[in-house]
C-alpha angles and dihedrals in degrees: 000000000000110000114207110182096192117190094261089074094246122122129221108204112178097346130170123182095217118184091244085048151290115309118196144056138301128195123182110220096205091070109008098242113152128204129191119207132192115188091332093317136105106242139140123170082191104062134304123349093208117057123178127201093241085049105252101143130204117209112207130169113187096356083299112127110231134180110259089245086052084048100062093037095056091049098048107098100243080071104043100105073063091049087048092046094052085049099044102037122232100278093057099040084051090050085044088053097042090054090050089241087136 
């Protein structure tokens, strides 16, 4: 992935300004915390979104804060129609439903 260091002492690292949003991670170099973005929101399906330098994590889908136990529940495939439908958002999951798309 691409790797961009900018004065302020943050890191890019695979990042797309997307027009619903940034997607990739940044990671501030003054204190090592680490944040995962998915279009402007914080979101990782591979462990937590928000990492800290002293190790506290964060989990977030969709921008939405989860337990890490939820977490882990809500990415295993078994629940993945409920992934789709926090991603979605319910008007659309609904419209996806009704058409027989899922």
């Amino acid at each position: 992935m691409p790797k961009e260091i900018l004065p302020s002492g943050l890191t890019f690292v695979g990042f797309e300004d997307q027009s619903n949003g940034v997607t990739g991670i940044i990671t501030d170099n003054s204190n090592g915390s680490t944040f995962h973005y998915n279009t402007g929101k914080l979101h990782r399906t591979d462990g937590p979104a928000v990492l800290y330098e002293d190790g506290f994590k964060l989990w977030f889908l969709y921008g939405k804060n989860c337990t890490k136990e939820m977490h882990k529940k809500l990415t295993t495939s078994s629940n993945a129609e409920l992934l789709l439908l926090m991603g979605q958002g319910f008007d659309e999951y609904i419209a996806t439903r009704l058409k027989g798309e899922l």
